[in-house]
Backbone as CSV, one residue per row, in Angstrom:
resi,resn,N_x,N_y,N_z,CA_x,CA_y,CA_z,C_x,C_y,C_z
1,UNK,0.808,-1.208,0.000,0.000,0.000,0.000,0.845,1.264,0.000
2,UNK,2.161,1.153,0.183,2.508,2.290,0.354,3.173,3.000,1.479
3,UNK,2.757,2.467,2.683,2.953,2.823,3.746,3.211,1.528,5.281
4,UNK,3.997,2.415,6.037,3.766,0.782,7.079,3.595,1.877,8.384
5,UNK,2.297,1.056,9.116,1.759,1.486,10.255,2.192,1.155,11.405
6,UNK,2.690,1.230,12.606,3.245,1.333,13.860,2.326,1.911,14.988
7,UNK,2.116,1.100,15.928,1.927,1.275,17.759,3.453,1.434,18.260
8,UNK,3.801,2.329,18.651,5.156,2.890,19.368,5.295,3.431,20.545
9,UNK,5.607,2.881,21.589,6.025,3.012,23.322,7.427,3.843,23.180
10,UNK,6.791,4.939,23.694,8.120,6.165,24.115,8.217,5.987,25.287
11,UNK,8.956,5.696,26.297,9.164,5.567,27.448,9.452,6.909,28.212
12,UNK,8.921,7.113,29.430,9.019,8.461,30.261,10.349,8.276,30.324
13,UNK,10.589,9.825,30.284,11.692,10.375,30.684,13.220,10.260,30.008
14,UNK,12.330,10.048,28.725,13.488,9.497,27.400,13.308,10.843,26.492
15,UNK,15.044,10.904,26.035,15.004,12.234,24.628,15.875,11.224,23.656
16,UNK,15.220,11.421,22.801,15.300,10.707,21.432,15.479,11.240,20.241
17,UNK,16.764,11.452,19.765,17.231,11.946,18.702,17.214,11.446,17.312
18,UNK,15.793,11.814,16.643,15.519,11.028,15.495,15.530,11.588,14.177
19,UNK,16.123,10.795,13.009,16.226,11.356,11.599,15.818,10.626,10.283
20,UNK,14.297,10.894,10.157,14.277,9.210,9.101,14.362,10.279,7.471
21,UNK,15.699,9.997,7.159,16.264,10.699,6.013,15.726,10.158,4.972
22,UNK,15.265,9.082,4.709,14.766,7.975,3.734,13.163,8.108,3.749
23,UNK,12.812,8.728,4.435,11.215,9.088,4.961,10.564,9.308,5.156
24,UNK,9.221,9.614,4.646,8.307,10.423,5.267,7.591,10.133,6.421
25,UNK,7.814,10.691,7.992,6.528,10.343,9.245,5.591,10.949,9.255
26,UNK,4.307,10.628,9.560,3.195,11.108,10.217,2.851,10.187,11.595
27,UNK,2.616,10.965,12.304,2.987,10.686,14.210,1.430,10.780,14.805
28,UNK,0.587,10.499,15.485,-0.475,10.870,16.298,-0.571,9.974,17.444
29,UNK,-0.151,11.064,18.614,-0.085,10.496,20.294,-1.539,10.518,20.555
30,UNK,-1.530,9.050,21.201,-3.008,8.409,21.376,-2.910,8.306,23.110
31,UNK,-2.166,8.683,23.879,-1.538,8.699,25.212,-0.095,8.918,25.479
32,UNK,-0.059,9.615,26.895,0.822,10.059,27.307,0.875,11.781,26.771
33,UNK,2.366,12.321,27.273,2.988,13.945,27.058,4.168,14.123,26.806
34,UNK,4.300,14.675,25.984,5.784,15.405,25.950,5.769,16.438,25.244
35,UNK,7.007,16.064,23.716,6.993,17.446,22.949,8.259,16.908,21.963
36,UNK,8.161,17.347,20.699,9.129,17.099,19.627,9.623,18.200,19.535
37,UNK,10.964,18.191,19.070,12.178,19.414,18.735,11.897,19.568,17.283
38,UNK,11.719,20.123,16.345,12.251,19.898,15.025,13.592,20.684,14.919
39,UNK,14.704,20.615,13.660,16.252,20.800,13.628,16.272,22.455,13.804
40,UNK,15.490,23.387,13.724,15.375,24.689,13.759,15.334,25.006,15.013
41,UNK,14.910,24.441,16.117,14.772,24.561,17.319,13.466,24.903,17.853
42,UNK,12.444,24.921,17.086,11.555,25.138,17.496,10.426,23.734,18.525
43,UNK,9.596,24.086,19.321,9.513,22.882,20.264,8.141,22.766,20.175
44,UNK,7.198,21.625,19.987,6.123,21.841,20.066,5.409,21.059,20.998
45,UNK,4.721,21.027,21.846,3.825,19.826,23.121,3.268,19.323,22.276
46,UNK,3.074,17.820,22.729,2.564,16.332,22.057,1.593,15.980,23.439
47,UNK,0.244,15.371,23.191,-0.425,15.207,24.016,-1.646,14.257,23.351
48,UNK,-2.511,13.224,23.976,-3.252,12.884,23.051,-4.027,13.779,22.022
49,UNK,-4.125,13.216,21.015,-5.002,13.807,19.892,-3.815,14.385,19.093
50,UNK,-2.881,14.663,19.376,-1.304,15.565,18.489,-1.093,14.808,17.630
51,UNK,-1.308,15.376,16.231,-0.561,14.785,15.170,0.663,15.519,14.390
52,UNK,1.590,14.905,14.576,2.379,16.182,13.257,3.231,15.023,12.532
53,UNK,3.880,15.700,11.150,4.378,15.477,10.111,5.405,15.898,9.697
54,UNK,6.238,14.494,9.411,7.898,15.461,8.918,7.640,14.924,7.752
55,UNK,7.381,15.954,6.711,7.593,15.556,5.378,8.793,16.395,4.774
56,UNK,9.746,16.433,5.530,10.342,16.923,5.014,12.211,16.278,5.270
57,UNK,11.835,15.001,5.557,12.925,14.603,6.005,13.619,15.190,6.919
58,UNK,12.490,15.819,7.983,13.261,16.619,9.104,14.370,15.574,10.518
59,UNK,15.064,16.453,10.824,16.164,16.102,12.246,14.961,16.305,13.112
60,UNK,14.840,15.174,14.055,13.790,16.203,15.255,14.797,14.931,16.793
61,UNK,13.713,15.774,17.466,13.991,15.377,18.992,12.962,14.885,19.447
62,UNK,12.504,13.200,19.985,11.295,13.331,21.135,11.959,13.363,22.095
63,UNK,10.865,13.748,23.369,11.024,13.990,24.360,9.790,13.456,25.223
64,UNK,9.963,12.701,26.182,8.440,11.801,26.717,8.604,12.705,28.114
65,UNK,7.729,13.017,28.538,7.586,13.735,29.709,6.856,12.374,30.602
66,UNK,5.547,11.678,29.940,5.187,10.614,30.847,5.216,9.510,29.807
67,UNK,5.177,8.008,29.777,5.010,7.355,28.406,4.122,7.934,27.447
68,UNK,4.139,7.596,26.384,3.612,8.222,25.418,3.253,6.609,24.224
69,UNK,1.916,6.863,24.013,1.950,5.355,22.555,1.335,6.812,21.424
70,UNK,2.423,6.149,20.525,2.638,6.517,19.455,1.952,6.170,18.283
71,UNK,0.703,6.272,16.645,0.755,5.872,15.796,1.406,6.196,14.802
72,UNK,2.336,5.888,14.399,3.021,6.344,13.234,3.195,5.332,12.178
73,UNK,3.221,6.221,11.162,3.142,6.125,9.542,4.303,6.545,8.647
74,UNK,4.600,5.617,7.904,6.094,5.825,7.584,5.935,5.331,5.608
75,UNK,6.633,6.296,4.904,6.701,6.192,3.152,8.025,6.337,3.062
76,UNK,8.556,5.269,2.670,8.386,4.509,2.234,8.128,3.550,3.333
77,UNK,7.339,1.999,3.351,7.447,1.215,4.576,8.500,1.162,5.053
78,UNK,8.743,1.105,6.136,9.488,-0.134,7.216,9.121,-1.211,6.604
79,UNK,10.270,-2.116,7.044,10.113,-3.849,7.283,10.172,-4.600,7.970
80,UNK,11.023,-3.555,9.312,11.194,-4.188,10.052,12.589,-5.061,10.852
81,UNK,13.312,-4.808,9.626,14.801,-4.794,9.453,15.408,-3.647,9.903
82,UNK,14.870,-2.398,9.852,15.551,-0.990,10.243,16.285,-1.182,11.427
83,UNK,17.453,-0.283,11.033,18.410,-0.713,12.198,18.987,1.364,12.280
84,UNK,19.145,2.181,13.388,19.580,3.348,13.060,21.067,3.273,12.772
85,UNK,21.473,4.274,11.632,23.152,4.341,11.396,23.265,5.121,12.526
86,UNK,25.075,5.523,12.087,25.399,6.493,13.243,24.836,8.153,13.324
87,UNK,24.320,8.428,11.888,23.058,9.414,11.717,22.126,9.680,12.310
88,UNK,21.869,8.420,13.007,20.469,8.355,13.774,19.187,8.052,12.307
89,UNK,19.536,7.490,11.582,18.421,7.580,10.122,18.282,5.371,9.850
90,UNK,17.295,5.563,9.127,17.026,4.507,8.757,17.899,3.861,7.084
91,UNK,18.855,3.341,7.057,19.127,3.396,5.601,18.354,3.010,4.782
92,UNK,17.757,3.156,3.151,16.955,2.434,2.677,17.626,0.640,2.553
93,UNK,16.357,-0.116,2.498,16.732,-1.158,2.245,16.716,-1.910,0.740
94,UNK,17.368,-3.147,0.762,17.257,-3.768,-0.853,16.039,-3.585,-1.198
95,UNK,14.771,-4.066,-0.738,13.117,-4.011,-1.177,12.824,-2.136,-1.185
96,UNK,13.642,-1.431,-0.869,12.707,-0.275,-0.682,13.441,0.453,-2.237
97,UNK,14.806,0.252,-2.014,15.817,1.009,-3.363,15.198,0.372,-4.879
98,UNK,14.862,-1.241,-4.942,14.224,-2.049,-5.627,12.730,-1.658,-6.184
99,UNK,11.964,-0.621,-5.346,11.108,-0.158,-5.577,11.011,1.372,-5.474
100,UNK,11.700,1.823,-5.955,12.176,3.328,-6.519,12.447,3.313,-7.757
């Protein structure tokens, strides 16, 4: 379809330095609080009902103030194989470069 869907456990009191360079996210906290960094520095609160979108292959930061479950949406899929480089990014994989 296009896309691969995710339930994601942010654990309290975790900052998480994330970069999916290969990727487009769309995020919506279904529980818990915190707040994402994007690379500009700007900070925004995450709370249920929060959705936001890096379509832009953005650098961001989470930040869990209490756990947080996550739905996120990811273009190209995951497989499941993703492993982060030292980038903090997902590299594409054989099935994803294969389908470009």
């Amino acid at each position: 379809m296009g896309f691969s869907l995710h339930v994601t456990t942010i654990r309290a009191g975790t900052v998480t330095p994330m970069w999916y360079r290969h990727h487009l996210e769309a995020v919506l906290c279904i529980a818990g609080q915190g707040e994402v960094e994007t690379e500009d520095g700007t900070v925004y609160p995450i709370r249920p009902g929060t959705m936001y979108a890096l379509d832009r292959h953005d650098r961001h930061t989470l930040r869990a103030e209490s756990e947080m479950t996550m739905v996120c949406v990811f273009n190209p899929p995951l497989v499941g194989k993703e492993v982060h480089d030292a980038e903090g990014a997902y590299p594409l994989t054989a099935e994803e470069i294969a389908s470009t």
